[in-house]
Every structure is written in C-alpha cells, then in structure tokens.
C-alpha positions in Angstrom: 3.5 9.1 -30.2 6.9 9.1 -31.7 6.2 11.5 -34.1 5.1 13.9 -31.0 8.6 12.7 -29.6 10.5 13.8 -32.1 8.9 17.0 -32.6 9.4 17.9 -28.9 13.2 16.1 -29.7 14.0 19.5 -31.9 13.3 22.0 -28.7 16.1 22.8 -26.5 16.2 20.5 -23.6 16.4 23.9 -21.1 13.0 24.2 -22.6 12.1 20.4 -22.4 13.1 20.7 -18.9 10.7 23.6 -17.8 8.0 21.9 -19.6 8.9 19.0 -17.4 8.4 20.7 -14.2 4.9 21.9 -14.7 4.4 17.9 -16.3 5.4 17.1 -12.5 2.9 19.0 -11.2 0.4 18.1 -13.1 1.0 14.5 -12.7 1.0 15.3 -8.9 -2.4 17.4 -8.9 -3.8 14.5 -11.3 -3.1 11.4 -9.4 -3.5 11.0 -6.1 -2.0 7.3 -5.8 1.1 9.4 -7.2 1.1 12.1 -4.5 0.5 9.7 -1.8 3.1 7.5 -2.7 5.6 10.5 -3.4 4.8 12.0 0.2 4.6 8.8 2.3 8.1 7.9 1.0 9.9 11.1 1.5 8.4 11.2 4.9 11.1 8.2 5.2 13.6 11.1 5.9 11.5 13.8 6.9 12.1 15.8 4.0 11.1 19.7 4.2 8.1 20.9 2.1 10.4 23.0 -0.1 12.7 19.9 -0.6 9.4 17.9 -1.7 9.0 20.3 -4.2 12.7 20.1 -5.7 12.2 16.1 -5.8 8.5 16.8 -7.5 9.8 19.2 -10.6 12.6 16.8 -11.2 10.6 14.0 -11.2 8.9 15.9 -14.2 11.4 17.1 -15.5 12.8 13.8 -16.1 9.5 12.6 -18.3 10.5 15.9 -19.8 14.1 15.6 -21.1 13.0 11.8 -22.4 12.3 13.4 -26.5 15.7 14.7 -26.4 17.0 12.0 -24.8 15.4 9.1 -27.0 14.5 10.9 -30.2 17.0 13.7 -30.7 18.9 13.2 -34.3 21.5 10.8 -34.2 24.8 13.8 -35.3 23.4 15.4 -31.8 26.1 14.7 -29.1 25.4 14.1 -25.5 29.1 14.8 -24.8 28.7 18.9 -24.6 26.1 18.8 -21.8 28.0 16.1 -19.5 30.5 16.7 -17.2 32.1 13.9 -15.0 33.5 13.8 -12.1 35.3 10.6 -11.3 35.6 9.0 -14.9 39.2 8.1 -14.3 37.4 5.4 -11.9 35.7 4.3 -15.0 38.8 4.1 -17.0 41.0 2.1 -14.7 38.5 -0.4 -14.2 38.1 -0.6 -18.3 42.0 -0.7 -18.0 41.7 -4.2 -15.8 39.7 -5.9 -18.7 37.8 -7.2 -16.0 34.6 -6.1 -16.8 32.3 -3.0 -15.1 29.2 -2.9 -14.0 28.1 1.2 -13.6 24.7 1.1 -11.0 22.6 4.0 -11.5 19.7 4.9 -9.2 16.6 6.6 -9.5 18.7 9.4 -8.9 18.8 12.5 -11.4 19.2 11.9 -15.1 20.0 7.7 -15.3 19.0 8.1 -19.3 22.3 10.3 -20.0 24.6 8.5 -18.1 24.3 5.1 -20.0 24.3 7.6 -23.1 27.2 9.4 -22.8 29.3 6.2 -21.2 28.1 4.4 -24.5 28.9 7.5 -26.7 32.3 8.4 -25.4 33.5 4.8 -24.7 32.1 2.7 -27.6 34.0 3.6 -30.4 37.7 2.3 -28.5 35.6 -0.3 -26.1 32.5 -1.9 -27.7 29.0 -1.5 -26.8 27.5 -0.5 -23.4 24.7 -3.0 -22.8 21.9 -2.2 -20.6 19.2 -4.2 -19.6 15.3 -2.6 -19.8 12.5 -4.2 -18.6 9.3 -4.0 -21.5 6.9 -1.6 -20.6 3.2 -3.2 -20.1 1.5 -1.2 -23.0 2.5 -2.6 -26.0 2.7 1.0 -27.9 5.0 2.2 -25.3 7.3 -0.5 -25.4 7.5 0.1 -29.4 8.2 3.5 -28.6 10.9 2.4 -25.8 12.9 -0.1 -28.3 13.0 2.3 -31.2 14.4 5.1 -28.8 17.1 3.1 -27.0 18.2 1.9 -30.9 21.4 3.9 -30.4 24.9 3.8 -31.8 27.1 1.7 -29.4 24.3 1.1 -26.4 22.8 -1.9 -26.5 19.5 -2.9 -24.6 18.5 -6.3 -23.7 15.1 -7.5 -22.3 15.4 -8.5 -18.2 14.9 -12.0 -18.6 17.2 -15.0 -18.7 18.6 -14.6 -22.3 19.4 -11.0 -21.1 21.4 -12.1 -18.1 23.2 -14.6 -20.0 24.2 -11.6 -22.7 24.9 -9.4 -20.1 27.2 -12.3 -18.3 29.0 -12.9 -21.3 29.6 -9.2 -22.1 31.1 -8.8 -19.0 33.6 -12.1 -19.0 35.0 -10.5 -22.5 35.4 -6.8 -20.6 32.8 -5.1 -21.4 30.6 -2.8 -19.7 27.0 -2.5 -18.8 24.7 -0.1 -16.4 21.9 -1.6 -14.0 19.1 0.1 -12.1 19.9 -1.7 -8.6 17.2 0.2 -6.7 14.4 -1.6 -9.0 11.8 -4.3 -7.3 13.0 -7.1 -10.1 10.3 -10.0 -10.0 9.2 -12.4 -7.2 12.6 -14.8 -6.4 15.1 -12.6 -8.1 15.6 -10.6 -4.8 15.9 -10.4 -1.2 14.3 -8.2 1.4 17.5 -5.6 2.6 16.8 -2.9 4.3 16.4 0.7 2.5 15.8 4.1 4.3 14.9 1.9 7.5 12.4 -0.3 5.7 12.8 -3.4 4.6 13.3 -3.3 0.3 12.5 -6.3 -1.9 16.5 -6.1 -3.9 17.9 -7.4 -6.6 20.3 -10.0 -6.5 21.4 -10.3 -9.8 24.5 -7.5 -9.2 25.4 -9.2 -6.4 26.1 -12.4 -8.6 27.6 -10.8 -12.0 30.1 -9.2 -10.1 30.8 -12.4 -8.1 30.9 -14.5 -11.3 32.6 -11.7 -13.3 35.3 -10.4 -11.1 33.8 -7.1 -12.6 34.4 -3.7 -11.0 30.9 -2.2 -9.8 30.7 1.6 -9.7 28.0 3.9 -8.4 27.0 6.7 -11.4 24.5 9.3 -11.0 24.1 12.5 -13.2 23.2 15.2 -11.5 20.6 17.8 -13.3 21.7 21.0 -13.6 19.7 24.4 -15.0 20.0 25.2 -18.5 20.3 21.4 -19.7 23.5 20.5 -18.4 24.5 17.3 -16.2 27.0 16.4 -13.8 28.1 12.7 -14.0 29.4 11.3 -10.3 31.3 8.1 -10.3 32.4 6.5 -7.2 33.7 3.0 -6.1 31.7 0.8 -4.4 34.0 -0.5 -1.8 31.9 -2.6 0.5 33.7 -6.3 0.1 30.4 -7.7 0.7 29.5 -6.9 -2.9 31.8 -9.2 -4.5 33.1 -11.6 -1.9 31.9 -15.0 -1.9 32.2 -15.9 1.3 29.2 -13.2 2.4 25.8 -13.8 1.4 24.1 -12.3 -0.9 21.8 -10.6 1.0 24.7 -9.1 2.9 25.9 -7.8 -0.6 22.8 -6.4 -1.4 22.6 -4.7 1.8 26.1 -3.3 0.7 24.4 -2.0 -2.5 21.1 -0.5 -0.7 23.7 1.3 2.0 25.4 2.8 -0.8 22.2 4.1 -3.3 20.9 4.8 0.1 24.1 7.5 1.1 23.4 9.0 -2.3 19.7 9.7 -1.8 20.0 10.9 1.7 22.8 13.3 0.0 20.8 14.6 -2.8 17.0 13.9 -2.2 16.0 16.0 -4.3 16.7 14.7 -7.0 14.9 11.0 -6.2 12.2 9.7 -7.8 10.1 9.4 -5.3 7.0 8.6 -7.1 8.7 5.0 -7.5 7.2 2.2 -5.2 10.5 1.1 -4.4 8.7 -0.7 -1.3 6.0 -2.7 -3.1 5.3 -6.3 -2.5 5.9 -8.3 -5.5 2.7 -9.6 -6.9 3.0 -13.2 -6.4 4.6 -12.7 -3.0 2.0 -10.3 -2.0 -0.2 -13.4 0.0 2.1 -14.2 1.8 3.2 -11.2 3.2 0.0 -10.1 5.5 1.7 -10.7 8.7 4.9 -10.6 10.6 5.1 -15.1 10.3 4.6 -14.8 6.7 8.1 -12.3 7.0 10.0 -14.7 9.3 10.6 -17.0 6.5 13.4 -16.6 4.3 12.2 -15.1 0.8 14.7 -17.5 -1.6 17.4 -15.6 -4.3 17.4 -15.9 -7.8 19.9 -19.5 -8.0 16.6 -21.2 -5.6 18.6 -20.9 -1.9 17.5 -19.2 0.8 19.0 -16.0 2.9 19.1 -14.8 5.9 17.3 -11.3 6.9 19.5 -9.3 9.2 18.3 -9.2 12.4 16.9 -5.2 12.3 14.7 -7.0 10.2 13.9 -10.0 11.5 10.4 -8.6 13.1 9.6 -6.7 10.6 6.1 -6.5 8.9 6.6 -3.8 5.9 4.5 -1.4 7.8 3.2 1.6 5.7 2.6 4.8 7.2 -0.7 6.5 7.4 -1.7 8.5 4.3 -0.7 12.1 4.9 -3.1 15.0 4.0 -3.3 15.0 0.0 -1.7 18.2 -1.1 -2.0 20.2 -4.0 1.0 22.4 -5.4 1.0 25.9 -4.3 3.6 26.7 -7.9 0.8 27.5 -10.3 0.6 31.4 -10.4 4.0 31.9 -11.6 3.9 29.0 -13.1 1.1 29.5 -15.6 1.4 33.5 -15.6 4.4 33.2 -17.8 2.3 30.6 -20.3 0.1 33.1 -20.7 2.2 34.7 -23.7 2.7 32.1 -26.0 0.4 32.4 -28.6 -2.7 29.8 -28.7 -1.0 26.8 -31.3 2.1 26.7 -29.3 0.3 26.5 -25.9 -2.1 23.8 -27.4 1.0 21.7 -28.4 2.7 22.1 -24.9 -1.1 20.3 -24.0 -0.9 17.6 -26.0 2.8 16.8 -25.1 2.0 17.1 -21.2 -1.5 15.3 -22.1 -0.1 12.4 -24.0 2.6 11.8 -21.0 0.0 12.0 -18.2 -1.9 9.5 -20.4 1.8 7.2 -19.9 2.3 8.2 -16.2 -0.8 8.4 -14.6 -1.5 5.3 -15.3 -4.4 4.5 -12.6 -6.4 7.7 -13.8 -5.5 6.1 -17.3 -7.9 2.9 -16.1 -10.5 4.7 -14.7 -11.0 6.5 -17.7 -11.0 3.3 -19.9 -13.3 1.8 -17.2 -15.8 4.6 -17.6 -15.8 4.0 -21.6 -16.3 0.9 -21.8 -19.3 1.0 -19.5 -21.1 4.0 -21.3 -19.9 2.7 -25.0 -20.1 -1.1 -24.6 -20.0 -1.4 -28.4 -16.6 -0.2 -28.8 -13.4 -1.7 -29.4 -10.4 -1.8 -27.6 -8.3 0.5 -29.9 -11.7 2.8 -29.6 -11.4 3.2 -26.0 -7.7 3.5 -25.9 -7.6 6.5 -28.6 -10.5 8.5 -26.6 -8.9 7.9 -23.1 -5.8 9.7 -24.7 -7.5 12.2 -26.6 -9.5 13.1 -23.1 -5.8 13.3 -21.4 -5.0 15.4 -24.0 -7.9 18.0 -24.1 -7.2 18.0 -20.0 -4.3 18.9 -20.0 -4.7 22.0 -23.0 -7.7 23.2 -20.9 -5.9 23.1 -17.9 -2.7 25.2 -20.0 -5.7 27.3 -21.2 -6.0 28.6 -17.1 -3.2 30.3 -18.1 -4.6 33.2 -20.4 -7.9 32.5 -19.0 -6.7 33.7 -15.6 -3.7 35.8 -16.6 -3.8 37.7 -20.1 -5.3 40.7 -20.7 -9.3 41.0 -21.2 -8.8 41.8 -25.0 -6.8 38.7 -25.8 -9.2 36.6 -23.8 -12.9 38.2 -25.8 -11.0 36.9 -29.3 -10.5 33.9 -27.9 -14.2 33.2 -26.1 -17.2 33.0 -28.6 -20.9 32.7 -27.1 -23.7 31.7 -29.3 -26.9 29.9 -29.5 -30.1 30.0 -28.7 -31.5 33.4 -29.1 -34.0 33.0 -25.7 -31.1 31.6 -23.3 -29.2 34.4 -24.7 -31.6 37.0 -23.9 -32.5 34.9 -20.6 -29.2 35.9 -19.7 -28.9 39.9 -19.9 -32.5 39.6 -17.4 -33.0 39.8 -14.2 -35.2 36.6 -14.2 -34.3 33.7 -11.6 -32.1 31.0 -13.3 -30.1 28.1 -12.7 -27.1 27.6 -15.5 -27.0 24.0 -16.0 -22.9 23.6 -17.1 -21.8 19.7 -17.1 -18.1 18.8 -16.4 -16.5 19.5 -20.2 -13.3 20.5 -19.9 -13.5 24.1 -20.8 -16.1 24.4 -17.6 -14.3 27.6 -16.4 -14.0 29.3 -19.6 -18.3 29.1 -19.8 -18.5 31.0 -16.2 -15.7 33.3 -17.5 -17.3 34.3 -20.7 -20.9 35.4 -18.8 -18.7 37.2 -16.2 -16.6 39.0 -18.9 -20.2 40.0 -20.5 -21.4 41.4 -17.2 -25.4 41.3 -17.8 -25.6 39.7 -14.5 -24.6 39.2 -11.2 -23.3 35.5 -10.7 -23.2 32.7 -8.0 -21.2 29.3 -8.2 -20.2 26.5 -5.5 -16.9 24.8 -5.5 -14.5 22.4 -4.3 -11.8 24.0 -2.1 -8.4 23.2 -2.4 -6.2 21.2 -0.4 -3.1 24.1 -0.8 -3.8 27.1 0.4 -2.1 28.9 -2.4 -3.2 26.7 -4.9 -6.7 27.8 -3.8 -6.2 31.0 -3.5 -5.2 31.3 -7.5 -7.9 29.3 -8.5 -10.3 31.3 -6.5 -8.6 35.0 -7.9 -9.5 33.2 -11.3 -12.7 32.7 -10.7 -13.6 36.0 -9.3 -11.6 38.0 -12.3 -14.2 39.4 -14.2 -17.8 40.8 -13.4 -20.2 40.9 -10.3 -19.6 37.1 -9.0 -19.8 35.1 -6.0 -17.5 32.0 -5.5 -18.8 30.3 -2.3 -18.5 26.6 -1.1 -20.7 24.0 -0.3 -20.5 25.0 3.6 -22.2 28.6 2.6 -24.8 26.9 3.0 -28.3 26.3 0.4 -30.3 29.2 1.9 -27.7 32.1 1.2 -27.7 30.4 -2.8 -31.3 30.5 -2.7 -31.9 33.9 -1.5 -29.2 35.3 -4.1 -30.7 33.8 -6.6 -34.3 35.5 -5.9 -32.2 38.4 -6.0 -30.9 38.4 -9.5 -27.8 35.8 -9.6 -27.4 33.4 -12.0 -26.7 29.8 -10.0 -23.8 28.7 -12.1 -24.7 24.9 -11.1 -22.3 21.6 -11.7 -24.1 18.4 -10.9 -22.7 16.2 -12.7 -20.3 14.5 -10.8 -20.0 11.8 -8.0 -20.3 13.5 -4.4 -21.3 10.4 -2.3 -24.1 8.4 -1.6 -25.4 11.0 1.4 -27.2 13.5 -0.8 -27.2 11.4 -3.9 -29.7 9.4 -6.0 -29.6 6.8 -8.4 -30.7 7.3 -12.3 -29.0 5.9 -15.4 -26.2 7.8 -16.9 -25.5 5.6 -20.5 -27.7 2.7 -18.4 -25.5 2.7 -15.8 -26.5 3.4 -12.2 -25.2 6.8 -11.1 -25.5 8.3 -7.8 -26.0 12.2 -9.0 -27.0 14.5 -6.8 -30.7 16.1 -7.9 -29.6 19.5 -6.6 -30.2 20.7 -10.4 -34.3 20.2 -9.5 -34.0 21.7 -5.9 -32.5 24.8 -6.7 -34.7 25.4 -9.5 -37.9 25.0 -7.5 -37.0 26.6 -4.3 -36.2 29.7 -6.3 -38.8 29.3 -8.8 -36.0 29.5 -11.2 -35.8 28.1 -15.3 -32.6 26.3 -15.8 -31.0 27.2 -18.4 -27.8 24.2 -20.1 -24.8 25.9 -21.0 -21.8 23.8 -22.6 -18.3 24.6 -24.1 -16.9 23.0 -27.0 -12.7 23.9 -27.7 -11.7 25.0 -30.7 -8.3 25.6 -32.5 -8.8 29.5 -31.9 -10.1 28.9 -28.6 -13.8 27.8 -27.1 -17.3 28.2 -28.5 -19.6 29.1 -25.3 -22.7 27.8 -26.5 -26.1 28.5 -25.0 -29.0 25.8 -25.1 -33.0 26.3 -25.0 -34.2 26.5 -21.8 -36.1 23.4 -20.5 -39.5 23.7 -20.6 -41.6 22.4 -17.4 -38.5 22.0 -15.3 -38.8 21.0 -12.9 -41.9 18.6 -12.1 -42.7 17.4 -8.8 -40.7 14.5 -9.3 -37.4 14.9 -8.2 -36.4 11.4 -9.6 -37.8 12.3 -13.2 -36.2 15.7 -13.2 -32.9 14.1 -12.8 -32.9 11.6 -15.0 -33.9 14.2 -17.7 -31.0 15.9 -16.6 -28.5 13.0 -17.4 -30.2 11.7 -20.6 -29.9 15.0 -21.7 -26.5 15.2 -21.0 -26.0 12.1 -22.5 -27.0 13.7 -26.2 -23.8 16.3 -25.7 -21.6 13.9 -24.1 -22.0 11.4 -26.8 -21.6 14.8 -29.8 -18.1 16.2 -27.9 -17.2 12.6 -26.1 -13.4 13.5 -26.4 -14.0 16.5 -24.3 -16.0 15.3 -21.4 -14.1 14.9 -17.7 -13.7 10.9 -18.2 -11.1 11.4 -15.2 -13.8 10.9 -12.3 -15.0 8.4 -10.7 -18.5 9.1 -12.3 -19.6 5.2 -11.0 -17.7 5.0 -7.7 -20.6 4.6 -5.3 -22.6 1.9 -6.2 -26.5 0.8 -5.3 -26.6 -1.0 -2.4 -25.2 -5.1 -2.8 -23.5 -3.9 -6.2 -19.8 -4.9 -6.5 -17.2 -1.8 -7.1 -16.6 -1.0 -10.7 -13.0 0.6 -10.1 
C-alpha cells in the first residue's frame, strides 16, 4: 500500500484530484450505508441535488489528494499551493506566547492546513503537534504513522499521554490543530446541538484552552481547481469557549455554533459521509428512548452538564432513509477514460480499488464474511489479500466500462479475445434455442459485448434498473452498443423471454446472485445454503433450449471470453438437481479465478427458515 502511495505521490495532485472525484462516486455507487448516510445528513439543510454532488466529488477528492499529501518527497513544498487568508490571526496569537489551538473541521482539505502551518511556522516556532486517532486496521495505521512522519508536525495518539503532550506543548507556546467536529469516545464529550440535532462533542478544546489561556482559531482550506487551496483563519470569539465561569457544554455549543456557520457557508465542501451523529458504542444502550436522554451524559474530568433546554426532549431522531440514488456523472465521466491506454487505466483501478477496499469499509466485511464461509481453511492474511485483490479487479472492470462503452469498435476487438470450446463456439453462430449461462465475474459485460460485437445472433438479457435516471440510461446505451440485442427487465415479463428465445435469441442469463426468498431455492454454494433462483432450469425447458456457460477471465491486455461445453442432459425434471449442478459447477471456476468473482454481494443474505443472519 505505501508503495502504491508513493507511486500515485509522483502525479500532479490536479490529477490526484480528478481521480478523486470519480473515487467519490464510486464509493457512493458501492456502499449504500455511505450514500444513505451522506444524503440523510445533508437533508439536515436541505441541500440542492447539484450541491449533493459538489459535497460528493470533494469527499473523493479528498481520499484522492491523501498520496500527495502523505507520501510526496520530502524537498516538495506545500507552501506554493496555499494561500491564506487571515494568517496575521495566527501570528499575533504566536506573538502572545500563549499557546494556539487551530480547529479544523471536516471541511475542505484539513490534511494541508496542519502541513503548511507546520512547514511555514516550524523552523522559527517548533513543532505543530496534532493528535490522530489509530486507524482500526493495523496496516492502515502503519501506513498512517509513516505518512504523518513529517519535518516539524508532530502526531500524537488520542489518548491520555497525548493530551498530556499536547497540554504541555501548549503551556510552553506552542501550537497544535484538533478535529473538534469528531465523536471522541464515550465520556470525553457532551451532547450540543449541531445542524439542529443533538451532536455527541468533544470537550477536551473546551478544557486546553481553559487550562492553557491558549488562543483557539477556526482554519479551513478551501479546495480550489488545479491543486490549489485557500487557508481561512478566523477567531473564535464566543467567551463561552474559554471562560470558566460557563460550562463546558455551553463552550462546546460555542464551538459547534461556529464549525456549524462554516458548513452552512460552504457545504459543499463537508464531508458528509461522516457520522458526526452516531451514538457512541458504549453509550448506545442507553440511548433508546427520550428517559435514557434526560440524564446528563458526564465530561471527560467525571462531572456532569447540563443539556440546553432545545435539547432537553430530545431523542436523536434519525430521518427516514431517502430513495438510494445512483450518480447520474458517469458518461462524461468515463468517456474521457476511455483514451488512456490499457496499463494506465488498470493502475487508475487498482489505486481507486485499493481505497474503496479502506473506505468502504462495510462492503469490505461482507466480502471477508463471504470468504471465510466458502474457504473455511484459510487464514486470516488469506482472506484479507483476496478481499483487496476482489476490490481491486472491481474497480479496473468497472474503469474498463469506459472503452468498453466509449472507444471505437477497433480498439475494443484487440482488446476482447473469445475462445474455447469448438461446439459452444459453433452453438453460437446457429440459430438453435440457447440459454448463455454467464456467472457474476467481474468482466460480466464485456462477455455479452464480445457476442454482440460478433453479430451471429440476435441477443436477449434481463437486468437491474437503476435508481438514476441517467445513470441508467448510460448503462443501458452500453449495453445495446453493438449487434441485434434486447436489454429488458425483470417486469417484461418470462413469456416475451420465452417466445424470443424460440425465435432465435440467445438468453444471456445471470443467476447467480441473491434475489430474495420469493422465487428462490436453497442448494449449497461451497456448502453453504444459498437461496438461488432456478430460473437457469426454467428457461431452458420452457424453450427447449441447451444452456450453454460462458465466463470471462481479465487479462493484462484485456479479457479472455471463454466458451465452455455445453451441458449435456440439462435440464432434468428436477428443478432442485439442475440447480445445484448449476452452483457446483460454478464452484470449479470460482475456486480457478477466485480473485475475480463479485465477492461484493450478499450471496448468503436470506437464510433457510430459523437460521440466524450471516451479515
């Protein structure tokens, strides 16, 4: 991971930037916990759709700019892409040898601001220390310490021995930056109210700069196009903050009221993905009703304060879950992608596949989950290094859309090669019925693009509609490029798919996924119950069709299509045999290509009746 970091360090951060938008996107297509959380809090303020889309590319963009920020080579300044607007604020409050605390939200580029404070202050002033919280993966938090290992910024672990560093740094005059709109850890906050909800806050702010006398300063760096920053510094004037005589919940009401005027000045630039409004864990009993809110949650020194009263009947209510959308960005988007030549888009995958793997980090466990139930024998590490590697060959098929859908039909024949069996081949220039058997590898679009492009056939396929308009549309466009085809849904209806295939068309079938427990069945899949639906075996006798397994396999010059025997007597008059011949089968090429299978669904999520849930 660090050498990927470093790689991706060397490119302009314009560049890292753009990369980071479509990372945004993907992360919001990917995980739907992610888009639900990002929409359900910018629904706090109402925020316009085209706003929502701002605040969703600069979310990316901020995973993006992290190589450059974190790895770029140590004689590369920060100082050329900042400019600041209030740093005489800074300055004077150095001047008072008082101490200064800089606050930075979740607001535009935080990473810089520490960076260039540290960098253009350091040499005359000392270190800037800043305190980090460890990440929860162990080989993320390696990758965290070694990047924050910069001249004159010094990070220290959010724990007691780092508040007593930070306390100390502060009573010589030194200087260090905080993330105040971060839930810190059950009895290190109080609940203040944030965007009209009531916020679990840190406290610990409120007492350096009561302890300190330090001067606390809001910063936020703006993002600008072409890599370049804006640094805003403002006083933070409420006397709540830093007089003794108020509580500290009435300072940390001060400090919410100010982060809060930034956001509602520059939302798009929040990170809304952020659960700023989660429960901590170990206070999470004993918040299921309004009583359990009545008390008093106590601050960090073990006393107890006072909610204001706007929140005194407050239950943390969350909204109801809007209508999952999908981004409507990706034709212009990917059109452009569709130029770089192969290697370069394949390492633009694995940088955006490797950071999905970070970020998305429920997807993240149900893949694991689903390894470690098919491959019991494996270790750990095992699991780990295929769950990234499937993230990774996601996210280059997904780039691979791009010239699929985009580039000229020359470019895409060198890159698509079908082969093998000489009798499916033929099976598919007839006019025989047949039912393509294509599992969920990730190259599943390139397969059905291939036959199109060869045009021996007319073709028929069912999918998934969209939940974006535009978003479907593309996809749909992508589909129906090439060839005589047919790109229906599942309300066309299994008479019309029947009929067409009678007629000639090739069913271009994909089975292999979780669709409920309504049409579904249950037969092993690695021993493990799966409800799979056994519309593989319907289709094939209703039409008196031979089914015919089709898989794809990417390679470094793009994908083998490769063409399997056909099965012979398929299907019986056992619907529950002819599936489970379907998954054991599937099984064989799963377990050949495992790295390249769509690990990313909940393959096991309904479950036979009185079995507990696996996710």
């Amino acid at each position: 991971m660090a050498f990927l970091f470093k790689i991706l360090s060397r490119l302009p951060l314009s560049w890292m930037q753009s990369l980071g938008s479509l990372l945004g996107a993907g992360v919001w297509w990917l995980s739907k916990s992610y888009r639900e959380e990002f929409i359900r809090n910018t629904q706090r303020l109402g925020l316009s759709q085209a706003v929502v889309g701002r605040a969703r590319s600069s979310a990316g963009q901020m995973v993006g700019e992290l190589p450059w920020m974190w790895f770029r080579p140590r004689e590369v300044s920060c100082l050329p892409h900042v400019q600041w607007d209030g740093i005489e604020l800074f300055e004077a409050a150095l001047a008072k040898g008082q101490g200064v605390m800089v606050l930075s939200p979740h607001l535009g580029c935080w990473e810089i601001g520490a960076q260039m404070l540290a960098e253009r202050f350091g040499p005359s002033h000392g270190p800037l220390m800043a305190m980090y919280r460890p990440a929860r993966k162990a080989w993320l938090n390696r990758l965290m310490e070694r990047a924050r290992d910069k001249p004159h910024l010094k990070s220290v672990p959010a724990s007691s021995q780092g508040v007593r560093e930070i306390l100390r740094h502060l009573k010589r005059g030194g200087y260090t930056a905080l993330l105040p709109d971060q839930v810190p850890p059950e009895g290190q906050g109080v609940w203040a109210e944030f965007l009209g909800q009531p916020a679990y806050t840190m406290t610990l702010a409120v007492k350096l700069a009561r302890q300190t006398g330090a001067t606390a300063l809001m910063c936020w760096c703006e993002r600008l196009p072409h890599g370049q920053y804006v640094g805003h510094l403002s006083a933070l004037q409420d006397p709540a903050l830093s007089d003794p005589k108020a509580s500290v919940l009435e300072g940390c009401q001060a400090m919410n009221d100010a982060v809060e005027r930034l956001v509602r000045a520059h939302p798009d630039q929040y990170l809304w993905g952020y659960r700023r409004f989660k429960v901590p864990r170990t206070l999470a009993q004993a918040l299921p009703t309004e009583s359990a809110l009545a008390s008093d949650p106590a601050d960090a020194s073990g006393g107890a304060e006072k909610r204001p009263a706007s929140l005194e009947h407050s239950s943390l209510p969350i909204p109801p879950r809007p209508r999952s959308e999908t981004p409507g960005a990706w034709p212009w988007l990917m059109g452009p992608l569709s130029v770089l030549p192969l290697p370069a888009l394949r390492l633009l995958g694995t940088g955006i596949g490797v950071c999905l793997y970070a970020l998305a980090r429920r997807r993240g466990q149900i893949t694991r989950r689903n390894l470690v139930l098919c491959f019991p024998h494996w270790s750990g590490e095992q699991v780990d290094h295929v769950a990234r590697a499937v993230f990774v060959n996601f996210a280059k098929a997904w780039l691979d859309r791009s010239w699929l859908w985009h580039a000229s039909r020359d470019k895409i024949e060198r890159r698509l090669n079908l082969l093998g069996d000489e009798g499916g081949l033929a099976l598919l220039k007839s006019t025989a019925p047949l039912v393509i058997f294509a599992p969920h590898f990730v190259g599943l679009d390139v397969a059905w693009t291939k036959i199109a492009l060869e045009d021996s056939r007319p073709m028929l396929t069912i999918y998934t509609p969209q939940s974006s308009a535009t978003a479907d549309q593309w996809m749909k466009e992508g589909r129906e490029r090439f060839g005589r085809v047919k790109v229906g849904t599942r309300e066309d209806g299994v008479r019309a798919l029947i009929q067409g295939i009678k007629q000639g068309h090739a069913l271009y079938l994909l089975p292999d996924m979780n669709f409920g427990p309504e049409e579904s069945i249950f037969v092993p899949f690695f021993g493990v119950p799966a409800a799979t639906v056994p519309s593989l075996s319907k289709f094939a006798k209703l039409s008196g069709a031979q089914v015919l397994p089709i898989t794809t396999r990417m390679t470094r010059s793009g994908y083998d299509v490769v063409v399997h025997p056909v099965w012979e007597h398929y299907p019986t008059q056992d619907v529950q045999a002819d599936t489970e011949h379907m998954n054991q089968w599937l099984q064989t090429e799963v377990t050949a290509h495992v790295e390249q299978y769509f690990w990313l669904h909940k393959r096991f999520k309904t479950r036979p009746p009185g079995e507990a849930p696996i996710y």
